[in-house]
N, C-alpha and C positions, 0 to 999 in steps of 0.2 A: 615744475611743482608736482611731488607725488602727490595725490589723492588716493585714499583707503578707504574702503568701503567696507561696510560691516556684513556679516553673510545676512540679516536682516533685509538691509538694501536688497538682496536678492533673491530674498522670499526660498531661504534654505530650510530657516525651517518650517513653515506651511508646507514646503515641499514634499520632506521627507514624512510630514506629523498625514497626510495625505495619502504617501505611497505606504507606510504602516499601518496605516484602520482601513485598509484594505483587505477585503478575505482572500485564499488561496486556496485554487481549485485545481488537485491532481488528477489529470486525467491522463489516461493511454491511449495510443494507436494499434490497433493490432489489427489480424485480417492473415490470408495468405500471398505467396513470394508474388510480387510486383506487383498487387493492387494498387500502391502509391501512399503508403505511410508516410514514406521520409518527403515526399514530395508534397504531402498533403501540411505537413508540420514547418516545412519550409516557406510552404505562400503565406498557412498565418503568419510566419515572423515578419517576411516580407510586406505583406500588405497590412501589418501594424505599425509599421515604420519599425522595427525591433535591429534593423542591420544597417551599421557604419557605412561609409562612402569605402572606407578601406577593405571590407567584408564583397563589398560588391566586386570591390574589381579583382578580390581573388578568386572568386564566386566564379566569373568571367574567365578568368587563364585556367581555372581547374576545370571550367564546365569543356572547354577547348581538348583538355586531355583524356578527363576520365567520364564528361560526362554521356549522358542515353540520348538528349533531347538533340542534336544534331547542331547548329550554328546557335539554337536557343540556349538561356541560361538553365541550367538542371538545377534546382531549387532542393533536391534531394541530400543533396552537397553538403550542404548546409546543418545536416543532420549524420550523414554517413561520411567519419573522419576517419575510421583505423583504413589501412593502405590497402589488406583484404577487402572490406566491405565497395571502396573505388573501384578497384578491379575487377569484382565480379557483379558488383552492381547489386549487392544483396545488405540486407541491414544484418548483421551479425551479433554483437552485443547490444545490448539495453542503452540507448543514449540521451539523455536529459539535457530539456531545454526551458530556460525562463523566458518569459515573457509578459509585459502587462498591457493595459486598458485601462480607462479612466475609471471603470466599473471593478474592476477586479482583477486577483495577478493569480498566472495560471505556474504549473509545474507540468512537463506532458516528456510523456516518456515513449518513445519511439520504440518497439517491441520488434523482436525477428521475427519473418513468416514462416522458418523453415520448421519444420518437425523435429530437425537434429536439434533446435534450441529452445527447444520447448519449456525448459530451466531457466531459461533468460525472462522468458516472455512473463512466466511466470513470477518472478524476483518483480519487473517492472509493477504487476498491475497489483502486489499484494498492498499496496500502500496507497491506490489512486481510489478518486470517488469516483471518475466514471468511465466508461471503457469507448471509445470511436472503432466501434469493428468498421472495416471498409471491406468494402464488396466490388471485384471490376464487372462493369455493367454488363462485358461483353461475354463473362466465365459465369457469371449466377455464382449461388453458394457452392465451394469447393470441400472437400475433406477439412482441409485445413481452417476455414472457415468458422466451420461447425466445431470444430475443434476445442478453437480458440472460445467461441462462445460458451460452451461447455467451464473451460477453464476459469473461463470470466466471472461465471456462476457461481462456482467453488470455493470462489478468493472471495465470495462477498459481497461483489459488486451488483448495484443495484439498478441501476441507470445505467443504460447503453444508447449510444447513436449509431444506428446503422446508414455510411454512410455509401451511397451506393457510386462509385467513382466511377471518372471518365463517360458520363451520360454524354457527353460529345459524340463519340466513336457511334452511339447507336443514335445519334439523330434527333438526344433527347425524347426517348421514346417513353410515352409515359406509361403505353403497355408493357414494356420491357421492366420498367420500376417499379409497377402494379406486384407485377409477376415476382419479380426476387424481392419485396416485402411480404409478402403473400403466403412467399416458401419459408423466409426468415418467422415470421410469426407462429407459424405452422412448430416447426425443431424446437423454435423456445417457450413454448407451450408449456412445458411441464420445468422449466429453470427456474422460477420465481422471480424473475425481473418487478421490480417496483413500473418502473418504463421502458420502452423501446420507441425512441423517433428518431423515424425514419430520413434522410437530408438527399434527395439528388444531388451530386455538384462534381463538378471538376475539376481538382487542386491545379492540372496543369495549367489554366486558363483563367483560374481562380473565381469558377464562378458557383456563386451559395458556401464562398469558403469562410470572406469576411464582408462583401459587399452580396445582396440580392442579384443574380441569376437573368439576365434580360433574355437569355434565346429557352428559357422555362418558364412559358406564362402561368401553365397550369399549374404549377407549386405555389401553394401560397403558407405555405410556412417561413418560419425564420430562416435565416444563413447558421453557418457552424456557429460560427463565434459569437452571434446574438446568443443562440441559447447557451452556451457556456457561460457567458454573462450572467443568465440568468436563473441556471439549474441551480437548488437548494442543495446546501453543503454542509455534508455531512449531520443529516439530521437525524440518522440513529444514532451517530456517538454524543449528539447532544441529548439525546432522550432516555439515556440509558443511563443504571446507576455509577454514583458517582466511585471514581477508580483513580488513585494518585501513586504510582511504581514509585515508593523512593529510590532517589540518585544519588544523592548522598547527606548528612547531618552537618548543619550549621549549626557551628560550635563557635563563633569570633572568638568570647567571651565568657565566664562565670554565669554570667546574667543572662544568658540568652540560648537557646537551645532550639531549633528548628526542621524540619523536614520539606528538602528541597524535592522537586522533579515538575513533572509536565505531564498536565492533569488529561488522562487517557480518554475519561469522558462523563457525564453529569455536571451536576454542578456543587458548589459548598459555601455554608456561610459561618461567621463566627455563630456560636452555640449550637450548631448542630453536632448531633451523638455522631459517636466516629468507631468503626476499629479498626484496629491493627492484623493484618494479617500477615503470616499465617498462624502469629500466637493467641487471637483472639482477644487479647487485652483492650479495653474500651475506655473512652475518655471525652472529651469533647473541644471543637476546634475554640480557643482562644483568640488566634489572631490569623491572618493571611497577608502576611508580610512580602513585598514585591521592593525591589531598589528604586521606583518611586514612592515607595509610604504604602499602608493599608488598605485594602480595597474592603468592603462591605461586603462581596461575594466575587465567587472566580467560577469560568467555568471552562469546558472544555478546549483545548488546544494553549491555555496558559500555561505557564510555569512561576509557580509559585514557590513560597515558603511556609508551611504550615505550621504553628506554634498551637500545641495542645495544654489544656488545662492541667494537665496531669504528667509526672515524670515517668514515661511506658519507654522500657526499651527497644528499641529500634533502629534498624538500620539500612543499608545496600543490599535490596532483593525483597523488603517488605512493601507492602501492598496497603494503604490508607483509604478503607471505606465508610460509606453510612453504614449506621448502626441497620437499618432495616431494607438491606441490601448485602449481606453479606458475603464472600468468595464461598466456593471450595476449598477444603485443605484435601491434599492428597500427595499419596507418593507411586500411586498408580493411577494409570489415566488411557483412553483410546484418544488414537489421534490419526488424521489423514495426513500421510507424506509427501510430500513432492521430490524426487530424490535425484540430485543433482551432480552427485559425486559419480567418478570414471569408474570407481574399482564400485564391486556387487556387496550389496545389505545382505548379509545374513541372520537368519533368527540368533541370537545372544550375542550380538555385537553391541560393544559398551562408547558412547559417543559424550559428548557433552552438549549437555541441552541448555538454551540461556531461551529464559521465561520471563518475560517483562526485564528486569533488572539483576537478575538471579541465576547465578550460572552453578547447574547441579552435573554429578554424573548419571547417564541414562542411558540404560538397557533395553535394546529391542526384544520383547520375550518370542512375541508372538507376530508371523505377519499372515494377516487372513486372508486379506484377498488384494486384488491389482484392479485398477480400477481404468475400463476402458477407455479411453480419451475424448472417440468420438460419441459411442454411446453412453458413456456414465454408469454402465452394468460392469457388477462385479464379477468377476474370475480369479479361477485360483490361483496360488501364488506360492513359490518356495522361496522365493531372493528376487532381489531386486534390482535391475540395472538404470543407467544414466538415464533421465526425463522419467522414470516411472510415477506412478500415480497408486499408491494403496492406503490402503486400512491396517493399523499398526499397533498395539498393547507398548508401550512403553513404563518402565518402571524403574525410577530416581531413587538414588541413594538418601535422600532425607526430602521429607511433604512438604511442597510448597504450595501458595494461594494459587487460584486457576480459575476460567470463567469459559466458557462453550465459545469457540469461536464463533456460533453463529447468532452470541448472543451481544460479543463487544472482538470485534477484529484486534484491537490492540493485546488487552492481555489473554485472548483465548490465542496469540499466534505465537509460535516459537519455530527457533532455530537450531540445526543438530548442528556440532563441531566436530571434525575430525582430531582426536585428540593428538595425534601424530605432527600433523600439517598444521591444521589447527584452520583449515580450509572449509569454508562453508558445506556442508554436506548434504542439507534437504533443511526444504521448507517446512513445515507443520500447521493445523490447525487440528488443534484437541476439538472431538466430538464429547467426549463424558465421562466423569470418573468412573475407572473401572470399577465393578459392585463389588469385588472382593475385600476392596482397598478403601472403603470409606472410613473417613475419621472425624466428618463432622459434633458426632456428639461422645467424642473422647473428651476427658479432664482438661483442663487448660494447661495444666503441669504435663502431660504426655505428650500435646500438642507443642508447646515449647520447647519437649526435646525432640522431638521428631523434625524440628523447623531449624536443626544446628545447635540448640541448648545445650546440649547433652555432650558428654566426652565422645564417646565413642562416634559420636556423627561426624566430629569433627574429625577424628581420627580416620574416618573412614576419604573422606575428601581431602587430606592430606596426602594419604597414599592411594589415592585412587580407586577409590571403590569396592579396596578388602574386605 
């Protein structure tokens, strides 16, 4: 006799209704070469129960060939897959791992230590709310180090875990961790970190990684992973005005007209004043329609459908705010680069820039200066090579909406394209409309053409920026 069971019986969906109202916290590893990133990323999985019985025993036959820890399992493995990073025992590209907890599901992105990849490291943490610098207890803070902390600074982040690895090797010495918190406090002094906690522990041995630390009595702080549990997430993008990139217009229908995407950050309810940017046009939200039914209000990290009171045209690259919150419009802007590309940035090099949802062409006019890595002081600058760091005038073939990177990460960041390759190029985060180029209190009719309205703007994005 068959018997069927319903996925009820098995409690699939409490399951899933469980693993979705769950928040998600991206965080990075970074630090310099063999602190224990990859290794530190591998115990959490491990000691969250996150790896298959079939995982272990590759785990096993590869730890045998490629791995560092000698007859032991190299838990690094786990994270460092391309056939370089085995061989030389180095983390090379940016590698993302999921994982959850009954509390919460993490995203954590394994970052390279080397200075050549400084591009990579970069790309990982532009998108994470917290950074795990690691520190080996036995090297104190290095070049690279300080570095990365620097960089972590730059991209936004605001909470970091200094975690100070391999406190085994010195005996658990609590003067030794005294000491390189001490130094670390000291350099980030002037970064503006919201926090820095500090975590002794040992990924090889897994101790303060997901369980408390028995051979550290004197720490009485949390292990890694309690406090990732419990660090607040993302609560500037919730505190900040509300910002919706549309993705594209829901049309099913005659009857029905909407603006989909994935709300950057605030929040919105039906009747609230809205506009449209970059044309300025105002109206107010009617409905927030989602494919289970209306919600009463939506806030950051949703994706919604927004139905406005009024018929405004809009589409792919506009920008949906409160009325008393409004963008920049601009077609000139400063911005710091992260520049990732082989071949060198020269001043008037024409790239494509994509701006929240909005892919425009854009001219490097002006590059001022190159910004030190380790100390964050400016110098001068003619062109630009691979990992650079500068301060840059960029200026788009028609004004789009824009917000200070350091006042909402999502739509103050963009990306340059090489038009050729069509290859990522550099990172960005706009500092401020250039002062030449202001156009907030233009007409609404000249804003609409400067935003692609107009003939000849389209003409010009046709052919490429004639």
């Amino acid at each position: 006799m068959t018997i069927h069971q319903s996925p009820e019986a098995f409690g699939y969906d409490s399951f899933l209704a469980a693993h979705q109202s769950k928040e998600v916290l991206r965080f990075i590893t970074c630090g310099s070469v063999d602190d224990g990133k990859s290794t530190l990323i591998g115990r959490l999985l491990h000691d969250t129960k996150q790896i298959f019985d079939d995982q272990v025993t590759a785990l096993q036959r590869d730890s045998r060939k490629h791995g560092t820890q000698g007859a032991e399992i190299d838990l690094a493995l786990l994270v460092d897959g391309l056939q370089a990073e085995r061989e030389q025992g180095i983390t090379i590209d940016v590698a993302y791992r999921f994982f959850s907890t009954d509390k919460r599901s993490f995203i954590v992105a394994d970052t390279p230590g080397h200075e050549q990849y400084t591009r990579n490291m970069a790309t990982g943490a532009s998108t994470a709310d917290v950074a795990v610098i690691l520190v080996d207890a036995r090297q104190g803070l290095t070049r690279q180090t300080r570095r990365h902390a620097l960089l972590v600074s730059l991209l936004g982040i605001k909470r970091v875990v200094l975690a100070v690895n391999k406190m085994d090797l010195v005996g658990w010495s609590q003067g030794k961790f005294e000491e390189i918190t001490a130094a670390f406090d000291a350099f980030a002094a002037p970064l503006g970190f919201t926090e820095i906690r500090p975590i002794p522990l040992s990924a090889k041995n897994g101790d303060n990684v997901v369980l408390p630390g028995a051979a550290v009595p004197w720490y009485t702080g949390t292990p890694l992973l309690q406090y990732l549990e419990e660090v607040p997430v993302r609560v500037e993008e919730q505190a900040a005005p509300f910002r919706l990139p549309v993705q594209w217009v829901n049309r099913p229908n005659s009857d029905f007209r909407g603006f989909s995407g994935l709300i950057a950050s605030g929040r919105i309810a039906p009747g609230d004043a809205i506009i449209v940017e970059p044309s300025g046009r105002t109206s107010t939200i009617a409905r927030i329609f989602t494919a289970d039914g209306d919600l009463p209000h939506a806030v950051e990290g949703q994706s919604v459908t927004l139905v406005l009171a009024d018929e405004i045209d809009a589409s792919r690259g506009s920008v949906i705010v409160t009325a008393d919150a409004p963008m920049r419009v601009s077609d000139r802007f400063d911005a710091r680069l992260f520049w990732a590309a082989e071949t060198e940035l020269l001043p008037g090099a024409t790239l494509l820039a994509k701006i929240g949802t909005v892919t425009v062409n854009a001219t490097v006019t002006t590059i001022h200066t190159r910004i030190d890595p380790e100390s964050g002081n400016p110098v001068p600058a003619a062109r630009l090579v691979a990992n650079d760091i500068a301060d840059v005038t960029l200026s788009l073939d028609r004004a789009v909406a824009i917000d200070a990177y350091a006042a909402n990460r999502d739509t103050g960041g963009f990306i340059l394209i090489d038009r050729e390759t069509t290859d990522t190029a550099a990172l960005g985060l706009i500092h401020a409309e250039a002062p030449s180029s202001a156009v907030e209190d233009e007409p609404e009719a000249a804003r609409a053409a400067k935003s692609g309205g107009g003939f000849l703007s389209k003409l010009r994005w046709v052919f490429g920026g004639i």
